[in-house]
MIBA-912946 format. One line per field, with one value per residue (C-alpha): residue number from 1; residue in one letter; x, z, y. Coordinates in nm, 4 decimals, m for minus. Layout:
<rs>
num = [NUM;...] $
residuo = [a;...] $
east = [X;...] $
up = [Z;...] $
north = [Y;...] $
</rs>
This chain:
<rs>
num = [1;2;3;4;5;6;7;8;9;10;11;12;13;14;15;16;17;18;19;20;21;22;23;24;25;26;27;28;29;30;31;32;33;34;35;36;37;38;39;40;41;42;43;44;45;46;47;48;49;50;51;52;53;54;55;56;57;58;59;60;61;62;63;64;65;66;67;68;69;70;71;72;73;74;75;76;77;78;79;80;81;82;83;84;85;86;87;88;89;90;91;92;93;94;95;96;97;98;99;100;101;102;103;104;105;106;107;108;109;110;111;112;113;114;115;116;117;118;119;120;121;122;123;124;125;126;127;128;129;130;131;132;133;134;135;136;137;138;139;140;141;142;143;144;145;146;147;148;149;150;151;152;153;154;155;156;157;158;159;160;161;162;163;164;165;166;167;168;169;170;171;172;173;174;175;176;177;178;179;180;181;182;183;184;185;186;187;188;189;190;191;192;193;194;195;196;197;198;199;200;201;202;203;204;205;206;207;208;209;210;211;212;213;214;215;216;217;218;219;220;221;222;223;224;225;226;227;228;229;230;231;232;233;234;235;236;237;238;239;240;241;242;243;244;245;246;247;248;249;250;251;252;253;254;255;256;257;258;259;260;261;262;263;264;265;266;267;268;269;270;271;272;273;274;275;276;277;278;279;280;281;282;283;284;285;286;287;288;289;290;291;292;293;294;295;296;297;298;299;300;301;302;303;304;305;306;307;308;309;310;311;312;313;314;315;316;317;318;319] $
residuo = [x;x;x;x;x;x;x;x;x;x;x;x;x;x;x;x;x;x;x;x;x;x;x;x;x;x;x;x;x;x;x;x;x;x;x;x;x;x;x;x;x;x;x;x;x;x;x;x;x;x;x;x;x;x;x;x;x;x;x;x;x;x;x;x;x;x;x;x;x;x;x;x;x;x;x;x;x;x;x;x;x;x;x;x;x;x;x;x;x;x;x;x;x;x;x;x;x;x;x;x;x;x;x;x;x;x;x;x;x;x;x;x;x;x;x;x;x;x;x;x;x;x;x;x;x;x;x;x;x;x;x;x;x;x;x;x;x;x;x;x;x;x;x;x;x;x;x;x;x;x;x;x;x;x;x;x;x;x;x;x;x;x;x;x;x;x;x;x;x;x;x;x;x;x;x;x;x;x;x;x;x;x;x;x;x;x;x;x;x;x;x;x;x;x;x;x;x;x;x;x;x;x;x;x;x;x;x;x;x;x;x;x;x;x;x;x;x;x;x;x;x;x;x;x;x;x;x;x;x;x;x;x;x;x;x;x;x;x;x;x;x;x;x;x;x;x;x;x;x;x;x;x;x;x;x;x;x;x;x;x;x;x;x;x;x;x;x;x;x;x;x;x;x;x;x;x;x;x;x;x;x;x;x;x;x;x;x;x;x;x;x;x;x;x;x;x;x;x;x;x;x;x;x;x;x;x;x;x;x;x;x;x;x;x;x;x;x;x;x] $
east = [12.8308;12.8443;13.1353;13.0390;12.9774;12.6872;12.7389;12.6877;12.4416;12.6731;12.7576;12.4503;12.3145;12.6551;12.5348;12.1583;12.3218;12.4939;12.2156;12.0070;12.2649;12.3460;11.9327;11.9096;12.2192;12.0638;11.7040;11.8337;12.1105;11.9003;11.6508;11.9751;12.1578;11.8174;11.8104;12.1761;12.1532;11.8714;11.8585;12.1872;12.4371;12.1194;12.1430;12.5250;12.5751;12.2925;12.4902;12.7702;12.5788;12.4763;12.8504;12.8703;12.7476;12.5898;12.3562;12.2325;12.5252;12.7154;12.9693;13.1011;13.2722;13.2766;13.1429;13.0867;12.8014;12.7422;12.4390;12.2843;12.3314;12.1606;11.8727;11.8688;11.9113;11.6203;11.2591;11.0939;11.2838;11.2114;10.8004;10.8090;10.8762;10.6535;10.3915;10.4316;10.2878;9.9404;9.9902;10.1072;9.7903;9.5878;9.7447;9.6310;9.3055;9.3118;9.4327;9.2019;8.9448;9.0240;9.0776;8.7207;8.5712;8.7633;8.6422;8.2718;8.2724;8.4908;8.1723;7.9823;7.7230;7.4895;7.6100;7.9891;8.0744;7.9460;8.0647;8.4151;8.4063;8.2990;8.5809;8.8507;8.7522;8.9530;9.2774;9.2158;9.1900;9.5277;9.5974;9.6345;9.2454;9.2023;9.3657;9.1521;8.8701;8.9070;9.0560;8.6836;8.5257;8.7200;8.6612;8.4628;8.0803;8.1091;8.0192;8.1519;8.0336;7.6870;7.6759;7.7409;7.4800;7.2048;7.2426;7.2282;7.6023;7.6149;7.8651;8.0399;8.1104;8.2833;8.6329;8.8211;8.9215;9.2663;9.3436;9.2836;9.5516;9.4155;9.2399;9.4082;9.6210;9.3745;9.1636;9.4524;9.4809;9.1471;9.2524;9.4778;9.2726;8.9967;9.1859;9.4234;9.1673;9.0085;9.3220;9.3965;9.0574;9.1042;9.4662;9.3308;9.0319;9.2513;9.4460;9.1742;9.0589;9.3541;9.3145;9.2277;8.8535;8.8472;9.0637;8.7258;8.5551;8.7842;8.7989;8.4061;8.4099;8.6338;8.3626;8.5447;8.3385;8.3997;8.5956;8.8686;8.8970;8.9610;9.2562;9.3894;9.3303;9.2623;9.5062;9.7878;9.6983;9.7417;10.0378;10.2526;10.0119;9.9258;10.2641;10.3578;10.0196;10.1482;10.4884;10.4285;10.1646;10.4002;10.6896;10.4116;10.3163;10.7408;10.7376;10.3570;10.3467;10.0180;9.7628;9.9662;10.0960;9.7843;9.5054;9.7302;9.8274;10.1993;10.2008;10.0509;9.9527;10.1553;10.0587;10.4669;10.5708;10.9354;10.8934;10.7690;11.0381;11.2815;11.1197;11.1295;11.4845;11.5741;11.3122;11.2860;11.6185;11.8202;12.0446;12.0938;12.3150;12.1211;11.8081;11.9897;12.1164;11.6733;11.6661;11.9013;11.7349;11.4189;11.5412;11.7083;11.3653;11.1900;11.4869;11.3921;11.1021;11.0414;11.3228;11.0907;10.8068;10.9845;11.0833;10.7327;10.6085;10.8808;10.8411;10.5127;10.3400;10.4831;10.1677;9.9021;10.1573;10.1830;9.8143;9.7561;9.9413;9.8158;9.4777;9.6338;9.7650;9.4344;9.2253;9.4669;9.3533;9.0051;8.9763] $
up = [3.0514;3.4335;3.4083;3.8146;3.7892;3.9732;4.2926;4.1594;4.3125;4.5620;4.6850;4.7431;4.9143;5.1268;5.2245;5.2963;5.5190;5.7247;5.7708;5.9036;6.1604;6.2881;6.2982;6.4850;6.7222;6.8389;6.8514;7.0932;7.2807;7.5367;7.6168;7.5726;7.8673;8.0827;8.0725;8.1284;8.4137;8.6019;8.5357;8.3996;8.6529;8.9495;8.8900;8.8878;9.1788;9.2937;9.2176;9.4324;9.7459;9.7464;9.8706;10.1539;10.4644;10.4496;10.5238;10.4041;10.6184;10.6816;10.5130;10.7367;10.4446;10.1865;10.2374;9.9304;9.9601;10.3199;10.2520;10.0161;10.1951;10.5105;10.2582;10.1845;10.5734;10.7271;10.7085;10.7037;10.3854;10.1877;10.3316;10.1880;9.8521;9.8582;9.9256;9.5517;9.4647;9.6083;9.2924;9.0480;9.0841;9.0572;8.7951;8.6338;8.7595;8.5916;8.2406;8.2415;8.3017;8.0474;7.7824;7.8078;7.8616;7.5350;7.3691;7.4540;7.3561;7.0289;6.8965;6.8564;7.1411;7.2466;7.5061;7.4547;7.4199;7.7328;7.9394;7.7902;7.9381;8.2919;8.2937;8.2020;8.4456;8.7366;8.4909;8.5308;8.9060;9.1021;9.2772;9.6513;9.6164;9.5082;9.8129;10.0208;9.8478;9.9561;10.2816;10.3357;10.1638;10.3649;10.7370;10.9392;10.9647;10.6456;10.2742;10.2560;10.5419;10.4875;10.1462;10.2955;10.5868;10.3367;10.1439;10.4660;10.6307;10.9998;11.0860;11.3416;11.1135;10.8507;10.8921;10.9568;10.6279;10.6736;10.9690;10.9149;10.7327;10.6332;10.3963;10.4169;10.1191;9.9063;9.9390;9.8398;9.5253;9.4666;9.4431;9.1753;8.9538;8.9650;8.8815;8.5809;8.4587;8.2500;8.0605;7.9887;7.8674;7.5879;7.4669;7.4457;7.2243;6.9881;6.9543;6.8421;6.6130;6.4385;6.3123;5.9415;5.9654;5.6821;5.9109;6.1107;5.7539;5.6794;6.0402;6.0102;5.7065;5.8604;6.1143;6.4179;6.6761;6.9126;7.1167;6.8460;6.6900;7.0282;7.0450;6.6252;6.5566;6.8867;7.0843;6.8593;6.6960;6.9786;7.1868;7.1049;7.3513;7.5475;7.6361;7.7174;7.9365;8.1062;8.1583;8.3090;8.4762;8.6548;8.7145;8.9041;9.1338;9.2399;9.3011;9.4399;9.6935;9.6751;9.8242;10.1062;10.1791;10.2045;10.2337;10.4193;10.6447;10.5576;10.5803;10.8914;10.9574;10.7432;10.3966;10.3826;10.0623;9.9029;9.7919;10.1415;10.3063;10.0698;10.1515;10.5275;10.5200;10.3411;10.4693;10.8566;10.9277;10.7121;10.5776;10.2063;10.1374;10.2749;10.0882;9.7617;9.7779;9.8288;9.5390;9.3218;9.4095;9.3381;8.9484;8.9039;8.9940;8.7617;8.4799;8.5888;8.5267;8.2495;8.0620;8.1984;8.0355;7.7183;7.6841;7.7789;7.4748;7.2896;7.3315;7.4852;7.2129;6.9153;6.7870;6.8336;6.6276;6.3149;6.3831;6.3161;6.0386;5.8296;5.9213;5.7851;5.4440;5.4169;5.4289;5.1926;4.9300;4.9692;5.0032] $
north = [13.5700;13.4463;13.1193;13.0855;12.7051;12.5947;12.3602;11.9800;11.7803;11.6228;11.9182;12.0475;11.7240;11.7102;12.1161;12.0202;11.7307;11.9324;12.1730;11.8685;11.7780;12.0837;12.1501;11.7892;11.8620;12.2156;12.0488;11.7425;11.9142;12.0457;11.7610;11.5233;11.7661;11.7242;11.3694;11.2945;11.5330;11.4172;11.0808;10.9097;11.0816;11.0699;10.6825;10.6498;10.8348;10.5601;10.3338;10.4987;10.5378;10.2027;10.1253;10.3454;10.3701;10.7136;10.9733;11.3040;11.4368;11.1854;10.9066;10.6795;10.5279;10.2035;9.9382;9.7214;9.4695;9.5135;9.6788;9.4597;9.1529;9.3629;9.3587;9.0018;8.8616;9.0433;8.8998;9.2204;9.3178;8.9575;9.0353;9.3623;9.1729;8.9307;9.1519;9.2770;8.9633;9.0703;9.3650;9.0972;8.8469;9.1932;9.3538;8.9775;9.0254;9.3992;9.3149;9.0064;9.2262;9.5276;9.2710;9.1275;9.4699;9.5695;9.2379;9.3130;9.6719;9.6063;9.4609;9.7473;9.7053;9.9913;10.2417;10.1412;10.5101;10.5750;10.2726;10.3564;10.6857;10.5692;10.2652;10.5003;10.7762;10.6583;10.7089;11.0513;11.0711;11.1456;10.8878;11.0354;11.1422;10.7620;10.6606;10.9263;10.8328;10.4084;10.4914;10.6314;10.3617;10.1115;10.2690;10.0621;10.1255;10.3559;10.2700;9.8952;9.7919;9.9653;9.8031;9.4730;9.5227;9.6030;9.3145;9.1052;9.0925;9.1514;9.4352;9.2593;8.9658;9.1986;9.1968;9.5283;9.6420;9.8049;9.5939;9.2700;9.1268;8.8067;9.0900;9.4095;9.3799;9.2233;9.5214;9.7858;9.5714;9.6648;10.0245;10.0055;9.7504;9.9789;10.2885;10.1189;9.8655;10.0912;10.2777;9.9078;9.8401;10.1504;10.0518;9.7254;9.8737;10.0602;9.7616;9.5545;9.8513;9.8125;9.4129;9.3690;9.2924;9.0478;8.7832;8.7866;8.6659;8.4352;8.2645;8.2631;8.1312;7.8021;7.7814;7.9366;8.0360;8.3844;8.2289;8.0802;8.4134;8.5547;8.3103;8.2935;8.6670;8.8929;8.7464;8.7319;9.0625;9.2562;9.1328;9.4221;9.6342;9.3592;9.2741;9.6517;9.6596;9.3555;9.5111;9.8064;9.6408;9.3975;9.7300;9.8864;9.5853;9.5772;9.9395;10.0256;10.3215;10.4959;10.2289;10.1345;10.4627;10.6957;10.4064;10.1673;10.4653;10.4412;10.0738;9.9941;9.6549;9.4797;9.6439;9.8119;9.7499;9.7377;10.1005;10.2195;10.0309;10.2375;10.5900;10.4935;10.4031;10.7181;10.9450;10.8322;10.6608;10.8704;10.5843;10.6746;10.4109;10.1380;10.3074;10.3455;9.9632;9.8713;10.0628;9.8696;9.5866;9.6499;9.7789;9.4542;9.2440;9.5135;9.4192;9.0459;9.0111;9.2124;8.9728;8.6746;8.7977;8.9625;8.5415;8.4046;8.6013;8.4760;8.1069;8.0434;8.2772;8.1461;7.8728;8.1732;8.3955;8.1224;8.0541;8.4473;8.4281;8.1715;8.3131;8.6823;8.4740;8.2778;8.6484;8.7932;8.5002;8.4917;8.8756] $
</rs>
């Protein structure tokens, strides 16, 4: 007869533990090396640069603050800023816009398959051949303008597109609301898809009309993705490169932004430091405003959230 004991049942959970760490440890060591190598250590050094007075050859030595105060007492450097908030009021203009779309085709209305497919095709498009694409559309005497002639406009009372820069900036904003409006517009939809239909019941049933369940149950029910939409919305409008750059022609005519003044002092001047201090910056407005919004939600939302709610409670009894 064997008198081998078996393993109790603590040991053999304490054994299967083990086997799951050292399985997790082998799994995450490698994209865990990747990540601290190319981004943690990339940003620290960052961080380093931004002291020094430096270029790709060069370190004429520390510096401290020097170069962010450089930042801070030229005009050019405050307009580049400002100019993100052309991107803000469209990225407003964008997620306004994907959130009715979303509404409208939420309802079940005939084609919505289709239309979905032609708002989120932009998405897909890289977003040089976007600017390629407007920079055409844009040129004077080509499709805008032909548009607007046909329809009754006089060419030479059309302004000049990419020059004028009463209007110039306005119309790169267009760019990027057209090509992010519609992957808004189907997060948005899955959101919605996701709301327990019988609150709809129950707020028809109280007499609320489309527009007071938009605010008591669509609203509410889908600020999770709303708020992430309007985050990375925002985070793009600080650090937007691709409409000014290849439409804009690099930022002629007043259309540099913050992240084009960064590549040119990196890229053209060669002053890292300097470039690496922009770059700071413009991740602590990014950190900024994403806490301003984070406590917007947190404060501003909080009746449509207890108004949701008691709608959710109200479903639950009648249901």
């Amino acid at each position: 007869m064997n008198n081998i004991a078996a393993p109790s049942l603590a040991q053999r959970k304490k054994k299967i533990n083990w086997q799951k760490v050292l399985l997790i440890v082998t799994f995450s060591f490698v994209p865990l090396f990747l990540l601290i190598l190319f981004t943690y250590v990339p940003f620290f050094k960052m961080v380093k640069f931004s002291l020094y007075d430096m270029s790709y050859t060069k370190n004429k030595g520390y510096v401290g603050f020097n170069n962010y105060l450089k930042i801070f007492k030229k005009d050019e450097y405050i307009g580049a800023m400002l100019l993100s908030l052309y991107y803000m009021a469209g990225a407003v203009v964008q997620l306004a816009l994907a959130l009715f779309f979303a509404t409208l085709l939420s309802s079940g209305i005939k084609g919505g398959g289709l239309f979905k497919g032609i708002m989120f095709f932009p998405f897909l498009v890289n977003g040089i051949a976007i600017g390629y694409i407007f920079k055409f559309f844009y040129t004077r005497g080509f499709v805008l303008d032909t548009v607007l002639q046909a329809i009754g406009f006089p060419l030479e009372k059309l302004p000049y597109w990419l020059r004028d820069q009463s209007v110039n900036n306005w119309s790169l904003v267009f760019t990027s609301v057209w090509k992010y409006c519609g992957q808004n517009m189907v997060l948005f939809i899955g959101a919605i898809a996701s709301i327990d239909p019988t609150l709809y019941e129950a707020a028809t049933i109280d007499g609320a009309n489309k527009w007071q369940q938009f605010k008591a149950i669509i609203l509410p029910g889908i600020k999770t993705v709303f708020m992430l939409n309007l985050i990375l919305s925002i985070t793009g409008s600080l650090s937007a490169f691709e409409p000014a750059y290849v439409v804009g022609s690099m930022g002629a005519n007043g259309t540099a932004t913050f992240f084009i003044k960064i590549h040119q002092m990196a890229h053209v001047n060669n002053k890292v430091g300097m470039a690496c201090a922009m770059a700071m910056v413009l991740m602590a407005l990014i950190i900024l405003f994403t806490i301003a919004q984070r406590l917007f939600f947190r404060y501003v939302m909080k009746d449509s959230d207890n108004t949701f709610n008691s709608k959710a409670n109200k479903a639950k009894t009648l249901w």
